[in-house]
Biopython code that builds the backbone (N, CA, C, O; Angstrom):
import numpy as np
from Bio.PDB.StructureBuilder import StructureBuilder

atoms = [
    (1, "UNK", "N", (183.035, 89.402, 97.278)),
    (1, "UNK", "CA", (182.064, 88.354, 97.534)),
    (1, "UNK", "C", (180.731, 88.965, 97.934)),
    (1, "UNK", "O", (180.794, 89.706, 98.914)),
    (2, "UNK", "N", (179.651, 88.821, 97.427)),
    (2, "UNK", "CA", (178.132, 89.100, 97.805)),
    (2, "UNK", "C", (177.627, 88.084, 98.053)),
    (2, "UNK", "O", (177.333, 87.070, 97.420)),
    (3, "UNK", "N", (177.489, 88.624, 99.626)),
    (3, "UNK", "CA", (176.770, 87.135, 100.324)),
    (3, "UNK", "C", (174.835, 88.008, 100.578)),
    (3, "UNK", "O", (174.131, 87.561, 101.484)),
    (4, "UNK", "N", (174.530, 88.666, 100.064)),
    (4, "UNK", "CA", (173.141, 88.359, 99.658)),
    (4, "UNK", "C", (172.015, 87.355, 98.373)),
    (4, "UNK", "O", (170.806, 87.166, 98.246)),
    (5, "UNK", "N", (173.178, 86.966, 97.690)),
    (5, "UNK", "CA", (172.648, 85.535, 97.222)),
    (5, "UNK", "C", (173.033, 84.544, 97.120)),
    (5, "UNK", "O", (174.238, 84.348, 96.958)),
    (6, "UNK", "N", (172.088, 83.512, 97.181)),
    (6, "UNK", "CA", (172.881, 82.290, 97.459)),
    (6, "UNK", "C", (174.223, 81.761, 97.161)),
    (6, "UNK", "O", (174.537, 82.274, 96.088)),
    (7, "UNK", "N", (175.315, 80.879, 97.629)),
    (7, "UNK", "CA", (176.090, 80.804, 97.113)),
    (7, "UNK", "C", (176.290, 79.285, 96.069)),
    (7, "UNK", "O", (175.821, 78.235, 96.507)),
    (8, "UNK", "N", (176.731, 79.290, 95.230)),
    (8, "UNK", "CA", (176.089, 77.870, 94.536)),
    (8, "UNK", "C", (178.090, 76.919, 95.101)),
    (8, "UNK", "O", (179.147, 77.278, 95.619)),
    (9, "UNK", "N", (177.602, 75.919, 94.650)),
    (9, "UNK", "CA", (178.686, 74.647, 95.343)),
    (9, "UNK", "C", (180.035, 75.384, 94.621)),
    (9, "UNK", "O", (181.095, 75.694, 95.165)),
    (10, "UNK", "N", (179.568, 75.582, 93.004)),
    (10, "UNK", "CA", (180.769, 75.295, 92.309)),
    (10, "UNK", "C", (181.081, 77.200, 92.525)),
    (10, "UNK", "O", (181.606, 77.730, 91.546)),
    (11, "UNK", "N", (180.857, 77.854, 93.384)),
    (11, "UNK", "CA", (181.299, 79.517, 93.488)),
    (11, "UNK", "C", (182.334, 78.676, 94.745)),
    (11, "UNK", "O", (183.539, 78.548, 94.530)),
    (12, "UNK", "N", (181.736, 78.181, 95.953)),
    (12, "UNK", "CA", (182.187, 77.938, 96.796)),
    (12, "UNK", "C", (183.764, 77.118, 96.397)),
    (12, "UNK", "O", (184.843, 77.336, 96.949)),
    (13, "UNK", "N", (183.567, 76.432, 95.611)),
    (13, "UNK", "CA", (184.728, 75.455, 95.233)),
    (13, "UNK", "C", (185.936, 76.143, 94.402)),
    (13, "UNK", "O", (187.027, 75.659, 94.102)),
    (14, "UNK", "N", (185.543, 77.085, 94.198)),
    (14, "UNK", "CA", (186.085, 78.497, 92.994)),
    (14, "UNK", "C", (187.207, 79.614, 94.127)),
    (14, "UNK", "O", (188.329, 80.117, 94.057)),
    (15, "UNK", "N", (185.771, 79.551, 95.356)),
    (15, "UNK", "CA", (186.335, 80.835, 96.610)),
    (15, "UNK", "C", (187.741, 79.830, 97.295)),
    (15, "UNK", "O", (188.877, 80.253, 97.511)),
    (16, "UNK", "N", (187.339, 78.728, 97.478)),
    (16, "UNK", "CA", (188.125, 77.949, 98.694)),
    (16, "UNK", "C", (189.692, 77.442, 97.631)),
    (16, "UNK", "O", (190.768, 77.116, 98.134)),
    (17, "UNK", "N", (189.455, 77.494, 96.403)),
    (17, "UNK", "CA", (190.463, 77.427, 95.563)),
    (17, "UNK", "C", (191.847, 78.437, 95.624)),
    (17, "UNK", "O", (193.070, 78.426, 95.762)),
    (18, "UNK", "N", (190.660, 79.315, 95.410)),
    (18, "UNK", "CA", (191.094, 81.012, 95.258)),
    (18, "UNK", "C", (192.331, 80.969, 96.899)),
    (18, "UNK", "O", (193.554, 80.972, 97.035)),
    (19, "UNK", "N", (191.376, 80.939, 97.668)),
    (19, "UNK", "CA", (191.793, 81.121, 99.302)),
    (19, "UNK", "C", (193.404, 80.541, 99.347)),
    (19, "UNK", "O", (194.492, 81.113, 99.422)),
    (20, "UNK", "N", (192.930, 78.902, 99.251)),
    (20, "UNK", "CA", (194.368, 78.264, 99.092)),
    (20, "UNK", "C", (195.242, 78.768, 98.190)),
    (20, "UNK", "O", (196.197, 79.281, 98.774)),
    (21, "UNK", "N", (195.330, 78.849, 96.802)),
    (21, "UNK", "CA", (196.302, 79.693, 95.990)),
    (21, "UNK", "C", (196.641, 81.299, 96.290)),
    (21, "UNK", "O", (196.915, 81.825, 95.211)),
    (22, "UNK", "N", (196.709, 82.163, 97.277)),
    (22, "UNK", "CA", (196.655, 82.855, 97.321)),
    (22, "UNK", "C", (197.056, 83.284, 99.313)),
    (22, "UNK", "O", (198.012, 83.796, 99.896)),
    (23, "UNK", "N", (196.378, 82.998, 99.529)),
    (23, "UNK", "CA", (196.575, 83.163, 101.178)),
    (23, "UNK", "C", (197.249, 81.830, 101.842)),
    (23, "UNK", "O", (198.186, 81.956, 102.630)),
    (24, "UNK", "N", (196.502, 79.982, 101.331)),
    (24, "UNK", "CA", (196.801, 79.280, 102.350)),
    (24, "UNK", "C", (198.297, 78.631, 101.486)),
    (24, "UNK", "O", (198.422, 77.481, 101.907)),
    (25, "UNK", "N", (199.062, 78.833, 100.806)),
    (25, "UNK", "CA", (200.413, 78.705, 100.051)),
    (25, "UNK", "C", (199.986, 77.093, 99.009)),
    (25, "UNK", "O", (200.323, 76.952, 97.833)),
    (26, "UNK", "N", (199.309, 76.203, 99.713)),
    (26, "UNK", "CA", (199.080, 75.421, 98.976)),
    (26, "UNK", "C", (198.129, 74.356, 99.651)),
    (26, "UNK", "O", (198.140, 74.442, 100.879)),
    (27, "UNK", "N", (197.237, 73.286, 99.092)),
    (27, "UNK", "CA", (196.286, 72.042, 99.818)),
    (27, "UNK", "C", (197.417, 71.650, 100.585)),
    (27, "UNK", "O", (198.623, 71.624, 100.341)),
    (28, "UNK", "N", (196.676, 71.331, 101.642)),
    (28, "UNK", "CA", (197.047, 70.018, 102.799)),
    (28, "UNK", "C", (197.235, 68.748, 101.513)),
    (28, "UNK", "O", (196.583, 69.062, 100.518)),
    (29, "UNK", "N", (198.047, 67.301, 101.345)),
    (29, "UNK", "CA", (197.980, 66.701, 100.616)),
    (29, "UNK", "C", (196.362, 65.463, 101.136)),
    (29, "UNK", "O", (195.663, 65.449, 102.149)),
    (30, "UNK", "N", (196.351, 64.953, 100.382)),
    (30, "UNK", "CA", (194.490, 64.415, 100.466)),
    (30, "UNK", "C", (194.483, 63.754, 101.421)),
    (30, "UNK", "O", (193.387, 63.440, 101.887)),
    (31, "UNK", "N", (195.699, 63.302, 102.059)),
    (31, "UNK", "CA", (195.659, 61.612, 103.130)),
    (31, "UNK", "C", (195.391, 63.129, 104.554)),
    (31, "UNK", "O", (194.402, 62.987, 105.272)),
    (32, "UNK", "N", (196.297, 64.403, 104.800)),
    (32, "UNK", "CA", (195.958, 65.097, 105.979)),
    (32, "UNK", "C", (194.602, 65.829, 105.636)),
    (32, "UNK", "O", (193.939, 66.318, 106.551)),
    (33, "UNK", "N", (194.220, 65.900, 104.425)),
    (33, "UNK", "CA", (192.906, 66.706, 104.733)),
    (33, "UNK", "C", (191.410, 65.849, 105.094)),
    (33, "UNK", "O", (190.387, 66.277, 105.629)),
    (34, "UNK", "N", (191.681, 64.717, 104.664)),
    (34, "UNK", "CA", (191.142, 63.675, 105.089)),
    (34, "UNK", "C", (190.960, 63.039, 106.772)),
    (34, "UNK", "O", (189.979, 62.457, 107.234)),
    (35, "UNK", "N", (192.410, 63.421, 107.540)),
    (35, "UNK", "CA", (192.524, 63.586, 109.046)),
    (35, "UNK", "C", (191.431, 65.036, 109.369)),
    (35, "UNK", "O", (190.506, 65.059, 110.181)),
    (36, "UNK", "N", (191.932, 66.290, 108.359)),
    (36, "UNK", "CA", (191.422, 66.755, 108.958)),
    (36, "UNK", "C", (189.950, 66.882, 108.990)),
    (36, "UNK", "O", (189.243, 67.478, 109.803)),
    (37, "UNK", "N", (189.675, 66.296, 108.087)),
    (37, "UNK", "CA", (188.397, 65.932, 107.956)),
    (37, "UNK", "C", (187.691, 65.579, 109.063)),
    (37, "UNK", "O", (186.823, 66.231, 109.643)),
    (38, "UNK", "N", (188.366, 63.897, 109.455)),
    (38, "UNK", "CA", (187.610, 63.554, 111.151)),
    (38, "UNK", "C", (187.501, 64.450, 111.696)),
    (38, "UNK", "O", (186.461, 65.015, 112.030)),
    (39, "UNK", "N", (189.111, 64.882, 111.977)),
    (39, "UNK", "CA", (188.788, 66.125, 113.209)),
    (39, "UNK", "C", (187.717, 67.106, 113.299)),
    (39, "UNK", "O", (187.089, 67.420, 114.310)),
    (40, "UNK", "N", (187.593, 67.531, 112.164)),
    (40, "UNK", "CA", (186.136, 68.697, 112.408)),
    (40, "UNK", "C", (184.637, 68.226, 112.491)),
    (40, "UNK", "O", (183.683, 68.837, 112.973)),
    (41, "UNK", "N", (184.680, 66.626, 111.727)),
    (41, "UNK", "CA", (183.235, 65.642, 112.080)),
    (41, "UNK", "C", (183.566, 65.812, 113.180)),
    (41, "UNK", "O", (182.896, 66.766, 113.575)),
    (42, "UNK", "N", (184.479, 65.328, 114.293)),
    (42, "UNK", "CA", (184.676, 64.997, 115.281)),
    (42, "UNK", "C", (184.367, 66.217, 116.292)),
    (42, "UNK", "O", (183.825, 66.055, 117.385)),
    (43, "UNK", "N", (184.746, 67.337, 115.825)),
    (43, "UNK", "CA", (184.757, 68.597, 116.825)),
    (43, "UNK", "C", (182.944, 68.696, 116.844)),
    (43, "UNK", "O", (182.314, 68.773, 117.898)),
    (44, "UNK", "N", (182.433, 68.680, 115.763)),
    (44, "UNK", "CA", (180.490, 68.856, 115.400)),
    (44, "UNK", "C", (180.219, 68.193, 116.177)),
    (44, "UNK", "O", (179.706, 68.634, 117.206)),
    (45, "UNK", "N", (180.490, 66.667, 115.970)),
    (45, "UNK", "CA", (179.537, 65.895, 116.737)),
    (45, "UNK", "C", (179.722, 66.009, 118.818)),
    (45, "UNK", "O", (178.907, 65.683, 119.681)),
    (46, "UNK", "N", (180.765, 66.448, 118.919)),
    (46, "UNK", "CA", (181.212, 66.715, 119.976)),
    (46, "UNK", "C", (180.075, 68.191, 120.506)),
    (46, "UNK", "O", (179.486, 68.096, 121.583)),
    (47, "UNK", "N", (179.928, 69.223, 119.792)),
    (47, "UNK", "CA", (178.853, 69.959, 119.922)),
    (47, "UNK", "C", (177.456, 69.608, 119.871)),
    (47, "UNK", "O", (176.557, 70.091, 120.561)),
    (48, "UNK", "N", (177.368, 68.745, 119.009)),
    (48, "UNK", "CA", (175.944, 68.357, 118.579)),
    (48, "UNK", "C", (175.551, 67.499, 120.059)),
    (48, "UNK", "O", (174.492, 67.797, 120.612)),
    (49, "UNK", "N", (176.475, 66.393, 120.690)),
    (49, "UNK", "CA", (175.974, 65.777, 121.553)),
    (49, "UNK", "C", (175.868, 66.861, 123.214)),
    (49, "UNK", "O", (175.151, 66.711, 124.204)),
    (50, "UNK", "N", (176.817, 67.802, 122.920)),
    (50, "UNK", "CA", (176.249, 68.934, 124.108)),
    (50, "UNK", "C", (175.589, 69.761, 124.248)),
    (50, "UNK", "O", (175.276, 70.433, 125.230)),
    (51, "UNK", "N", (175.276, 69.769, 123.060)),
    (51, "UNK", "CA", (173.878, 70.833, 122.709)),
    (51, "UNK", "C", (172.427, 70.114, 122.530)),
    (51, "UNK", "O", (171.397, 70.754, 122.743)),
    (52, "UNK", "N", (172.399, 68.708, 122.115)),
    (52, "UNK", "CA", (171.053, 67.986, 121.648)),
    (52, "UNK", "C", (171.098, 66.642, 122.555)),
    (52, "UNK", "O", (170.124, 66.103, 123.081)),
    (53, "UNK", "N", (172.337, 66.260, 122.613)),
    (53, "UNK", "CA", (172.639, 65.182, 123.678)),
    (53, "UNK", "C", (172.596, 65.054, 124.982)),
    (53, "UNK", "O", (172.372, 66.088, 125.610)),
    (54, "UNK", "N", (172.765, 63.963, 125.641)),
    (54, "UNK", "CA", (173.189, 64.211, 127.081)),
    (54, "UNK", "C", (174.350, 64.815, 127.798)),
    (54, "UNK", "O", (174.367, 65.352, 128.905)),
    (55, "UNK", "N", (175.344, 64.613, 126.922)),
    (55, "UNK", "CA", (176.457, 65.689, 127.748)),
    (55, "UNK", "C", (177.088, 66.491, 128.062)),
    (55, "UNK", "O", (177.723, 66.955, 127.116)),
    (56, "UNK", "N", (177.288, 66.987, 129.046)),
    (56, "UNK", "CA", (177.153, 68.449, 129.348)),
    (56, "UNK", "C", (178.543, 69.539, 128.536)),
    (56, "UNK", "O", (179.712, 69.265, 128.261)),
    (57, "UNK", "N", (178.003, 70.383, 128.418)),
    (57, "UNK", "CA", (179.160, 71.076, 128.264)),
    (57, "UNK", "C", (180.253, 71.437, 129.253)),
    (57, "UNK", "O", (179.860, 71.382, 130.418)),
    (58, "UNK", "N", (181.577, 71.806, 129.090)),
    (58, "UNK", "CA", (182.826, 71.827, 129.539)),
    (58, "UNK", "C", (182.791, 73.398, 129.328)),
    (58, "UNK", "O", (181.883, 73.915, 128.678)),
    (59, "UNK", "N", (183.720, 74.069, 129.848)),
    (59, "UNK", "CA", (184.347, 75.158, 130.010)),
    (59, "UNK", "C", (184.651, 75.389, 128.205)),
    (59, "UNK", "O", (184.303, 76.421, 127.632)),
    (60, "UNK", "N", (185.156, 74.552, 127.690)),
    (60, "UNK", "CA", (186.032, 74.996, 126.664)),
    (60, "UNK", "C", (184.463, 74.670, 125.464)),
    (60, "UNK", "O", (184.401, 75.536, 124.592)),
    (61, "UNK", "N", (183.937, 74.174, 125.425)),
    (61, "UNK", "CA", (182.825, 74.360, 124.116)),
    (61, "UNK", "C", (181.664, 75.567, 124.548)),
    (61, "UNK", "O", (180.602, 75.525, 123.928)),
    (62, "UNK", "N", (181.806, 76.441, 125.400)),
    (62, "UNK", "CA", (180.692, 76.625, 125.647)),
    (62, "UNK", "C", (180.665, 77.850, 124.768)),
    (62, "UNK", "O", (179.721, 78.625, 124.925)),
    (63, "UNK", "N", (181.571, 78.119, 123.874)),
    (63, "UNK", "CA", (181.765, 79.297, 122.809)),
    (63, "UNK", "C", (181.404, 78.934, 121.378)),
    (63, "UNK", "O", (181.081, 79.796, 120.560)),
    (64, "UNK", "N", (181.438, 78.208, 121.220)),
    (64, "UNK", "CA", (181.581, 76.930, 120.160)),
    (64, "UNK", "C", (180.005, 77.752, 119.443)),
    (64, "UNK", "O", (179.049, 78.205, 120.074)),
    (65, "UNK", "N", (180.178, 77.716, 118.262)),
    (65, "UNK", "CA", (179.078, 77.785, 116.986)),
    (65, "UNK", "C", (178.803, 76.909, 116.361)),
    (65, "UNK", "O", (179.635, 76.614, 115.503)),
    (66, "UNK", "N", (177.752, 76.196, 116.430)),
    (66, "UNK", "CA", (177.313, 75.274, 115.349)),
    (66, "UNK", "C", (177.353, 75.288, 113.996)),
    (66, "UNK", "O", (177.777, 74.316, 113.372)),
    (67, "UNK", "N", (176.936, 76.342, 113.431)),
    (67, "UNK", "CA", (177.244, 76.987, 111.677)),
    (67, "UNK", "C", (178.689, 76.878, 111.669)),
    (67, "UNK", "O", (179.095, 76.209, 110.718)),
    (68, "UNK", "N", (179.515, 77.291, 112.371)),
    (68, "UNK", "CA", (180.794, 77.892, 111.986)),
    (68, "UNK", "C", (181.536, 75.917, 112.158)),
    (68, "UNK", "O", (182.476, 75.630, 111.417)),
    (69, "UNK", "N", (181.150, 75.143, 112.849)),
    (69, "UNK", "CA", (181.572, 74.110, 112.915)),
    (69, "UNK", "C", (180.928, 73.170, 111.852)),
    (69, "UNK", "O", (181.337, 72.012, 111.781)),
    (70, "UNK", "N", (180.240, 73.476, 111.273)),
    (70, "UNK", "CA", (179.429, 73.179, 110.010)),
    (70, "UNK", "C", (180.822, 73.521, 108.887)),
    (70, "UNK", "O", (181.615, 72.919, 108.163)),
    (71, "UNK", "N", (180.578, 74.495, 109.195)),
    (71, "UNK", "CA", (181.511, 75.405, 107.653)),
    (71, "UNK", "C", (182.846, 74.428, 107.777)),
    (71, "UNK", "O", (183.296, 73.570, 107.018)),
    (72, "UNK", "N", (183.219, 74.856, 108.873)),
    (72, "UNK", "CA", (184.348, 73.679, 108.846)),
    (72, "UNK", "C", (184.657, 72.107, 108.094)),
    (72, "UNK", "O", (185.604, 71.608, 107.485)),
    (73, "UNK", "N", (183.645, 71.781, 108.408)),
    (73, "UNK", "CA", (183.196, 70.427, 107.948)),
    (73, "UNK", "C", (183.034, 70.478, 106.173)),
    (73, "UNK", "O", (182.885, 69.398, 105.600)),
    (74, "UNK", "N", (183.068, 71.625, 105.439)),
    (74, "UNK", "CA", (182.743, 71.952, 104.558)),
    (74, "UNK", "C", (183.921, 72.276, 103.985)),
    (74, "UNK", "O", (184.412, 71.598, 103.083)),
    (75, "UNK", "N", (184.402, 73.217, 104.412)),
    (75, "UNK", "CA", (185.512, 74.023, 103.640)),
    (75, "UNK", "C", (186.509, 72.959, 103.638)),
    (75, "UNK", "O", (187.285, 73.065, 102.688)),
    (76, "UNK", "N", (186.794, 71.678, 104.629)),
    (76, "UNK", "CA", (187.863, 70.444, 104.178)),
    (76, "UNK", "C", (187.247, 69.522, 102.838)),
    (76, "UNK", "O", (187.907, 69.115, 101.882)),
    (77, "UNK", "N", (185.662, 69.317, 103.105)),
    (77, "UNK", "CA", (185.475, 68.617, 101.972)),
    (77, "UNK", "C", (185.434, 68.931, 100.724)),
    (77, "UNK", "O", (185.602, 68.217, 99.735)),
    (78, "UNK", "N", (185.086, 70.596, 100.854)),
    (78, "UNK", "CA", (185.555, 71.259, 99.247)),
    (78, "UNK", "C", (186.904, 71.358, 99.421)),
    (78, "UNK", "O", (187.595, 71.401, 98.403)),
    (79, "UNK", "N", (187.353, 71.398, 100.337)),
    (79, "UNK", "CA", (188.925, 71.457, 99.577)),
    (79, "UNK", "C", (189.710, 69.976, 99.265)),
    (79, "UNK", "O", (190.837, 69.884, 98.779)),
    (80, "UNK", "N", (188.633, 68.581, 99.756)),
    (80, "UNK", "CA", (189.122, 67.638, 98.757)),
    (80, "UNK", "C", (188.702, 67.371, 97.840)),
    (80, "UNK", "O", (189.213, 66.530, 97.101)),
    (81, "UNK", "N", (187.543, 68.048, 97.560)),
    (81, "UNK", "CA", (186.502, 68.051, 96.061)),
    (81, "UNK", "C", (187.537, 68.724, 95.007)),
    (81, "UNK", "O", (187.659, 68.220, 93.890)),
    (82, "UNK", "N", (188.180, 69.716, 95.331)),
    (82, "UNK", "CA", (189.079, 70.322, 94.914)),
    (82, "UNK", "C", (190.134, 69.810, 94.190)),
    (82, "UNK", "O", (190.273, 69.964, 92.976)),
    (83, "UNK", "N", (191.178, 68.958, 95.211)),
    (83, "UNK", "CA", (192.158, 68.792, 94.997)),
    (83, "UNK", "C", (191.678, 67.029, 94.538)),
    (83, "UNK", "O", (192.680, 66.351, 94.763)),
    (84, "UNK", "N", (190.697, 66.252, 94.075)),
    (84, "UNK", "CA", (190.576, 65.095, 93.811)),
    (84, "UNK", "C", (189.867, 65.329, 92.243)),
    (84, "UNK", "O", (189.945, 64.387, 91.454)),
    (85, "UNK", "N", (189.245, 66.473, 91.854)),
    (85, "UNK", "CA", (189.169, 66.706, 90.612)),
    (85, "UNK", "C", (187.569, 66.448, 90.745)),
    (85, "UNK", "O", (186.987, 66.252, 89.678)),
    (86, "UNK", "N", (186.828, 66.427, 91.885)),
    (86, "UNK", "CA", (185.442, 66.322, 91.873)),
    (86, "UNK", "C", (184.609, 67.418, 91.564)),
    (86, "UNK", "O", (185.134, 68.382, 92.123)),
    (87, "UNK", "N", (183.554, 67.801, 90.952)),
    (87, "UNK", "CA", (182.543, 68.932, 90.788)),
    (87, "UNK", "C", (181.324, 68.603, 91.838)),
    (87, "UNK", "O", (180.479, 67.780, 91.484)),
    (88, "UNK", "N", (181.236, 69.125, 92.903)),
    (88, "UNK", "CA", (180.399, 68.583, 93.759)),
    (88, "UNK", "C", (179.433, 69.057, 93.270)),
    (88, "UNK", "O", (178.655, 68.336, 93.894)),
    (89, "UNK", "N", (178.840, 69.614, 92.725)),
    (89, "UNK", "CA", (177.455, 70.236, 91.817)),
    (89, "UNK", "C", (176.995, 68.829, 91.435)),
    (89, "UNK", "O", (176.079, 68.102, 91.818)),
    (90, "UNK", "N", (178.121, 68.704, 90.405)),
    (90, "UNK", "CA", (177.408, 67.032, 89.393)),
    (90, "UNK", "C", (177.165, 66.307, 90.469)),
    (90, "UNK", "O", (176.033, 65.895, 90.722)),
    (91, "UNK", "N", (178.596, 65.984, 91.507)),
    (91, "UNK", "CA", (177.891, 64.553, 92.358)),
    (91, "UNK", "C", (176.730, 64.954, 93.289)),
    (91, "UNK", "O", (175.973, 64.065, 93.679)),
    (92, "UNK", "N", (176.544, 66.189, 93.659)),
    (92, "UNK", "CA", (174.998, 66.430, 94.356)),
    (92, "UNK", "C", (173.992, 66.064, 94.078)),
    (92, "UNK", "O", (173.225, 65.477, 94.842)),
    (93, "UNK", "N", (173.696, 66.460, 92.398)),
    (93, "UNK", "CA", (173.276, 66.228, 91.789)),
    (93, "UNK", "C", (172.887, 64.857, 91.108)),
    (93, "UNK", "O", (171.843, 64.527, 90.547)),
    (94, "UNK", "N", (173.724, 64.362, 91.271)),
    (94, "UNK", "CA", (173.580, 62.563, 90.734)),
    (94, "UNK", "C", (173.432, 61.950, 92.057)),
    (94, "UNK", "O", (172.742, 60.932, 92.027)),
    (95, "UNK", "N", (173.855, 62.259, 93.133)),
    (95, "UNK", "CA", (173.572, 61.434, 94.368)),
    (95, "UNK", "C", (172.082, 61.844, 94.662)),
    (95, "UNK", "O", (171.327, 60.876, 94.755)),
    (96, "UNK", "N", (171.555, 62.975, 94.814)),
    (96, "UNK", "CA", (170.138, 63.269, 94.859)),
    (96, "UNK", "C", (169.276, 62.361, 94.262)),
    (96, "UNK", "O", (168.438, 61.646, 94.811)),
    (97, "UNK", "N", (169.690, 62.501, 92.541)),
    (97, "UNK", "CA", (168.862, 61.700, 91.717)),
    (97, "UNK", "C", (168.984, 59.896, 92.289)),
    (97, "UNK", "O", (168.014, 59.147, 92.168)),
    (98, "UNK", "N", (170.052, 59.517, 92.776)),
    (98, "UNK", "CA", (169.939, 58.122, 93.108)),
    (98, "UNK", "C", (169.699, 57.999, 94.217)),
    (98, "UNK", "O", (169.889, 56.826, 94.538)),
    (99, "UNK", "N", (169.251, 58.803, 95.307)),
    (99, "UNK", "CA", (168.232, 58.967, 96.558)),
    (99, "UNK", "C", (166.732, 58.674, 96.440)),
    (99, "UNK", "O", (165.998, 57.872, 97.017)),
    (100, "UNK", "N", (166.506, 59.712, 95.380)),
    (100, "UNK", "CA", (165.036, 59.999, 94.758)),
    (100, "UNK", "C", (164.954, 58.593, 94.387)),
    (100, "UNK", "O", (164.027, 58.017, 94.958)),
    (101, "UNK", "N", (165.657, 57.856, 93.590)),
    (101, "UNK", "CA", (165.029, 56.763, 92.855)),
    (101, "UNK", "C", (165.138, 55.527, 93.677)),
    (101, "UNK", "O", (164.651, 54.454, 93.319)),
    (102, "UNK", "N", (166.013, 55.765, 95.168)),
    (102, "UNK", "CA", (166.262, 54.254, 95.460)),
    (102, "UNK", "C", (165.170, 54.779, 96.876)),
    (102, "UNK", "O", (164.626, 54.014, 97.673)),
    (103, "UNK", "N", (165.125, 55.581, 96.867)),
    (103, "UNK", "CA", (164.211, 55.840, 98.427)),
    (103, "UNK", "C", (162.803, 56.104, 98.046)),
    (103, "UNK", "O", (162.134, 56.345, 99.051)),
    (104, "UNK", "N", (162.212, 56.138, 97.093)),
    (104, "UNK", "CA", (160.983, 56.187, 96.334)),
    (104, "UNK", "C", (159.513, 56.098, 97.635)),
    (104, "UNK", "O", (158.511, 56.758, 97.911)),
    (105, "UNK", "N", (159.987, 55.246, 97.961)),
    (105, "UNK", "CA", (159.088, 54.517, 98.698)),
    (105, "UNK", "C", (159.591, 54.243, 100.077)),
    (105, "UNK", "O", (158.973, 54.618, 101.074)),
    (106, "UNK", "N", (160.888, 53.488, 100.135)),
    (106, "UNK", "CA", (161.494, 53.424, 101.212)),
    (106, "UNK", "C", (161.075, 54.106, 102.952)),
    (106, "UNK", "O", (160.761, 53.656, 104.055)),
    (107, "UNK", "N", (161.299, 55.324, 102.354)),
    (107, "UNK", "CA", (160.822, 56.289, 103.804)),
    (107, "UNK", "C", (159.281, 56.305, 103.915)),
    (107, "UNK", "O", (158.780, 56.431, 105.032)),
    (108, "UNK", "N", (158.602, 56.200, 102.961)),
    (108, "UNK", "CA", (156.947, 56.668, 103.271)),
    (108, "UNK", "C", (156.430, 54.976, 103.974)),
    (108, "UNK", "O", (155.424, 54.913, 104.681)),
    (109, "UNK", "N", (157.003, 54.107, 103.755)),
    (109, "UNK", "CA", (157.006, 52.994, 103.964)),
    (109, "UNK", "C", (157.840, 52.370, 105.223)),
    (109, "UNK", "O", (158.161, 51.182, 105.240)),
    (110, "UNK", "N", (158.053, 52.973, 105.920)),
    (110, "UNK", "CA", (159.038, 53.104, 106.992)),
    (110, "UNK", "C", (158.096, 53.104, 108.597)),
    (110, "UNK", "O", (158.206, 54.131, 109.267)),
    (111, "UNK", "N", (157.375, 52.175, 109.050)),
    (111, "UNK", "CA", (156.493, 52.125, 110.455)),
    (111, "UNK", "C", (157.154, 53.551, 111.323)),
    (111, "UNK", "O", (156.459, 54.527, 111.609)),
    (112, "UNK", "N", (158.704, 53.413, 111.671)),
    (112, "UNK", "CA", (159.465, 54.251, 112.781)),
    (112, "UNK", "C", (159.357, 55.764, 112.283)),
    (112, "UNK", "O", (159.486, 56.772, 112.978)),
    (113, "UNK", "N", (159.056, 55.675, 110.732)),
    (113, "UNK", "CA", (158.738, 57.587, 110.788)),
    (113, "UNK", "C", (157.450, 57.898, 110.558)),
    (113, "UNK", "O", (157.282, 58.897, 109.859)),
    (114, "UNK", "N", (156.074, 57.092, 111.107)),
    (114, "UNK", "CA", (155.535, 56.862, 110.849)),
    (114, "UNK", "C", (154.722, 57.957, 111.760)),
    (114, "UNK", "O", (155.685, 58.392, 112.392)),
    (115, "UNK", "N", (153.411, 58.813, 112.331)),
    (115, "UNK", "CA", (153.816, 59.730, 113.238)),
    (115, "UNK", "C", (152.772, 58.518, 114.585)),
    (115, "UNK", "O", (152.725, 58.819, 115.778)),
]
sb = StructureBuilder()
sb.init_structure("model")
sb.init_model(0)
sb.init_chain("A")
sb.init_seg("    ")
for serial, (resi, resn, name, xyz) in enumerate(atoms, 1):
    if name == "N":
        sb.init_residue(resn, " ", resi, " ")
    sb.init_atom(name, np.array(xyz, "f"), 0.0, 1.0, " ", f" {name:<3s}", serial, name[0])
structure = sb.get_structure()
């Protein structure tokens, strides 16, 4: 793996494939990776509100990485991109384009982001 250039979605979806066939014996089936899904939104936002939020940190997050709890959040959803037959490239890609076209205006037009 050469991590001096970028890595594109569909390498990532290729590596985390690789990983599972090979090291993790096989996918979680979609209904637990989907749990585990919350769980790692759940672990982020749990950082995010002790790091940007009001509440304080505990003994036990104060080790805690933001990137690495990121990745987390990642490596479950490529691995249901994976196992659901999705190319997250295309849907990036098509969800972008139907951002661009439905938010056109939307945000510049928006008083609250207004400075």
């Amino acid at each position: 793996m050469n991590h001096s250039s970028p890595l594109s979605l569909e390498e990532a979806q290729a590596q985390v494939d690789l990983w599972i066939k090979t090291t993790g014996v096989r996918y979680f089936n979609e209904l637990t990776n989907t749990a585990i899904l919350m769980e790692e939104v759940g672990e982020l936002a749990r950082l995010m509100a002790r790091t940007y939020g009001e509440q304080s940190f505990k003994e036990s997050d104060k080790n805690r990485d933001l990137g690495d709890e990121m990745a987390d959040v990642l490596w479950v959803l490529i691995c249901l991109a994976n196992q659901t037959g999705v190319d997250l490239t295309a849907a990036f890609a098509k969800n972008m384009a139907k951002k661009t076209q439905r938010d056109a205006d939307r945000h510049l037009n928006n008083p609250k982001l207004q400075p």
